[in-house]
C-alpha positions as CSV (number, residue, x, y, z in Angstrom):
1,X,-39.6,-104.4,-211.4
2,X,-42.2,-103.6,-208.5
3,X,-39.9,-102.0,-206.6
4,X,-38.9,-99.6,-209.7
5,X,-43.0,-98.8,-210.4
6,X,-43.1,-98.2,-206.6
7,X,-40.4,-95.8,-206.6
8,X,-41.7,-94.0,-210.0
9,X,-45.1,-93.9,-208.1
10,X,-43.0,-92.5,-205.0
11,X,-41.5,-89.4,-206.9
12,X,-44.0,-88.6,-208.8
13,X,-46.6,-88.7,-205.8
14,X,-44.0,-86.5,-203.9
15,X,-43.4,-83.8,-207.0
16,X,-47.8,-83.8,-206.8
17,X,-47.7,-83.1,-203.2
18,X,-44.9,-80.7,-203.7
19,X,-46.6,-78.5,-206.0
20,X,-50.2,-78.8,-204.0
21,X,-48.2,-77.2,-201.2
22,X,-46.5,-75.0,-204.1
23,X,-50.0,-73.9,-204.6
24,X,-51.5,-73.8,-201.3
25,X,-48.7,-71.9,-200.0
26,X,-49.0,-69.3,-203.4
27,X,-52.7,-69.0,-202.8
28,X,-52.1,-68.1,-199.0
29,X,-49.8,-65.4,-200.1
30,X,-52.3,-64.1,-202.7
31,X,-55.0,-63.9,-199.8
32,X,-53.3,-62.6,-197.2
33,X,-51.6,-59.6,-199.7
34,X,-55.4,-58.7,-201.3
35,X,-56.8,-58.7,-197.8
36,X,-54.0,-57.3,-195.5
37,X,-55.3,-53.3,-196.3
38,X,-58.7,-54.0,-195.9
39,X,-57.8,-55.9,-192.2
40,X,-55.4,-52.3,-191.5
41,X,-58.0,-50.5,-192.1
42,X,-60.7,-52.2,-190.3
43,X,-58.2,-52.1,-187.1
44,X,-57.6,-49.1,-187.5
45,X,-61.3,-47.9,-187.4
46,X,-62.0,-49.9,-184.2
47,X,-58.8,-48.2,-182.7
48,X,-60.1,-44.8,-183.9
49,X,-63.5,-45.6,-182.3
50,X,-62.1,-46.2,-179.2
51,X,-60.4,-43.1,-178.6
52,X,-63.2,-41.2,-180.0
53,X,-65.6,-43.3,-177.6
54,X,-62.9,-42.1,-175.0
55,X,-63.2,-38.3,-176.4
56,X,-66.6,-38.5,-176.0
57,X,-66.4,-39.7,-172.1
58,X,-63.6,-38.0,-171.2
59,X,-64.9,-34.3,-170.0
60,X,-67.6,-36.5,-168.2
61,X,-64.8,-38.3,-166.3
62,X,-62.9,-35.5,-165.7
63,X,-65.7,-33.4,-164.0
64,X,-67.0,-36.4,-161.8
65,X,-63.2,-37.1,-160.7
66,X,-63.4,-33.1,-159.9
67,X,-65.9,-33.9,-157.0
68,X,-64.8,-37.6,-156.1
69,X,-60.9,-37.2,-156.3
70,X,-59.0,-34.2,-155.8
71,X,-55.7,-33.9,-158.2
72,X,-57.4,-37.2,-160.3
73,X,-58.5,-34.4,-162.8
74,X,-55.2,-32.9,-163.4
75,X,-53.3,-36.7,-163.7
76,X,-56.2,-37.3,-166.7
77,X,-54.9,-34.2,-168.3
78,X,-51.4,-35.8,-168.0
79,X,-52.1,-38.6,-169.8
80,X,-54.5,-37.5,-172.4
81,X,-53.4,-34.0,-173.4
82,X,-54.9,-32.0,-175.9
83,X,-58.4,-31.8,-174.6
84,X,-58.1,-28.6,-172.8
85,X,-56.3,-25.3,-174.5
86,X,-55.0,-22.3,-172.0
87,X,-57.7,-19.0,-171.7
88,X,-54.8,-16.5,-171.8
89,X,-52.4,-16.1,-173.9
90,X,-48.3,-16.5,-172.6
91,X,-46.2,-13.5,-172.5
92,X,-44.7,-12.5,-176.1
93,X,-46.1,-10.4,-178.7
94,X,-47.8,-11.6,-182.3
95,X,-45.7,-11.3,-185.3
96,X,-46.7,-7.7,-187.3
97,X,-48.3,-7.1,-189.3
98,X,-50.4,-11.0,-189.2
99,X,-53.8,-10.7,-187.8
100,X,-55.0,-13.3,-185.5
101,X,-58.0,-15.8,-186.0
102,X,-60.6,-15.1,-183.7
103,X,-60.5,-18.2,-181.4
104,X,-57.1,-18.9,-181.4
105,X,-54.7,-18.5,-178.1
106,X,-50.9,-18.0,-178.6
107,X,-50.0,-20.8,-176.6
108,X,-45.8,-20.6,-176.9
109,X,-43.5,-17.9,-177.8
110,X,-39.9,-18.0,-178.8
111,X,-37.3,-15.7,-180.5
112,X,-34.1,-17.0,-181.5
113,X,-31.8,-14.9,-183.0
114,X,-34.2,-11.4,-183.5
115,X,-36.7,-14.3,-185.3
116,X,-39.8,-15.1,-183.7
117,X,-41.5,-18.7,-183.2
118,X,-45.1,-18.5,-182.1
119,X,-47.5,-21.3,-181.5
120,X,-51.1,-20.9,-181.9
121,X,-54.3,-23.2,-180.7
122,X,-57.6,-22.8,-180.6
123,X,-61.2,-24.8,-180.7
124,X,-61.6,-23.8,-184.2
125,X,-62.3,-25.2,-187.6
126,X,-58.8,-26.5,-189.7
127,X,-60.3,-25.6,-193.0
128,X,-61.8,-21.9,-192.1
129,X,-58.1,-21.3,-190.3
130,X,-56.3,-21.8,-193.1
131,X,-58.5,-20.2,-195.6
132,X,-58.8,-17.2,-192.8
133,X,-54.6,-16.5,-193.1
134,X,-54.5,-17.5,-197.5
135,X,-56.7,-14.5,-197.7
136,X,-55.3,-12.3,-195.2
137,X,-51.7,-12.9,-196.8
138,X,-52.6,-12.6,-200.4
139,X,-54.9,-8.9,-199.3
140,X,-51.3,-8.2,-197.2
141,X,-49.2,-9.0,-200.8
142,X,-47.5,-12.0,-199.5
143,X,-47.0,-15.2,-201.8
144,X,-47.6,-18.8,-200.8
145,X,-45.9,-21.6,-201.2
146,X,-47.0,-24.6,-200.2
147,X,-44.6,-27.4,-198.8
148,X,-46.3,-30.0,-197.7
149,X,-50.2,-31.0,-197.5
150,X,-52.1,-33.8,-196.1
151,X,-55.2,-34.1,-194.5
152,X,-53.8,-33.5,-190.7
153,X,-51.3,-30.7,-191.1
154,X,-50.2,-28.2,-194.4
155,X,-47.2,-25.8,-194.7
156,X,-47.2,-22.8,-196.6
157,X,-44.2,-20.3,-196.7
158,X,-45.4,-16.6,-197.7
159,X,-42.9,-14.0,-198.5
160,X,-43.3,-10.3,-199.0
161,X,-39.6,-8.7,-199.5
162,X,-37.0,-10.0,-197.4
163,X,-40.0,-11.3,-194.8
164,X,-40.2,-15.1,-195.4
165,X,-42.9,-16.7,-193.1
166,X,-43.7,-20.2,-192.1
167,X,-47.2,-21.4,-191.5
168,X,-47.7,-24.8,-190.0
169,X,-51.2,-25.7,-189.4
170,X,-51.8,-29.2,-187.6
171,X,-55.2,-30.7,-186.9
172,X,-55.6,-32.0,-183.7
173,X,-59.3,-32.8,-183.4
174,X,-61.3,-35.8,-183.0
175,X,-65.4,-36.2,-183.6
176,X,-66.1,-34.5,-180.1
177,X,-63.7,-31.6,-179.8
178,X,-61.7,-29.9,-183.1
179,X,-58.5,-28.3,-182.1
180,X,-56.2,-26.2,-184.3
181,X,-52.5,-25.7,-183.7
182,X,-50.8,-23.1,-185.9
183,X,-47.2,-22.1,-185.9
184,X,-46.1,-18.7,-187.3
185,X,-41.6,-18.8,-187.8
186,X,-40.0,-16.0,-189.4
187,X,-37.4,-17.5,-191.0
């Protein structure tokens, strides 16, 4: 008879610590899946401060490695690109009859097939750049259509006719310097 109540005892103290680990494990779960986006995000910031600490630094760097190391300079620029947009523009011509943001520097040219791809950057404001060419296409007749949208980079296609245009505008800034990259396709 003892060994019987011992045995009862037995399964039913193993079915409790069954479902406290049941629980435990269940209330882990629940924690880690409320939490997870707010530790993302948190990471993410630090990450972001970084670089933008590293932003901030950088044209300090870059002059003092001017004086101290020749050719350091240009191996920065290699591994941290973005931070310094062309003063000319390359060979090529703008795509008539689109008027050009003041600012802005064609920085590539392409046709393909009698249709011209033209890349665009400048030190300029995202939001003024693309309300800049919604006005100039609407006054030039042209009809938007937008494609895609988030807070980096938007796509509008504007047609007037047969002409069919794609505008890609992509932010490339951080705190210290804002850049703005726009491409121009005829499709």
């Amino acid at each position: 008879m003892k060994k019987i109540v011992f045995l009862l005892w037995g399964i039913a103290g193993v079915v409790v610590l069954s479902m406290v680990c049941i629980w435990v494990f269940k209330s882990g779960v629940g924690f880690v899946r409320e939490n997870f986006p707010q530790w993302i995000e948190g990471g993410e910031k630090i990450v972001n401060q970084g670089v933008n600490k590293i932003n901030e630094i950088l044209p300090e760097v870059k002059e003092t490695a001017k004086g101290v190391v020749p050719g350091f300079a240009a191996k920065v620029q290699e591994i941290i690109p973005g931070t310094e947009i062309p003063t000319k523009d390359v060979d090529g011509e703008d795509i008539k009859p689109i008027p050009r943001y003041p600012g802005f520097i064609r920085i590539s040219y392409v046709m393909d097939n009698q249709k011209k791809t033209i890349r665009y950057q400048g030190k300029v404001n995202y939001e003024e750049a693309t309300a800049f060419y919604k006005k100039e296409m609407a006054a030039r007749g042209y009809n938007e259509k937008v494609l895609n949208s988030s807070l980096e980079e938007v796509v509008y296609h504007y047609t007037n006719g047969p002409q069919v245009l794609e505008f890609r505008f992509k932010k490339i800034s951080t705190i210290s310097l804002e850049i703005t990259e726009l491409t121009i396709k005829e499709l």
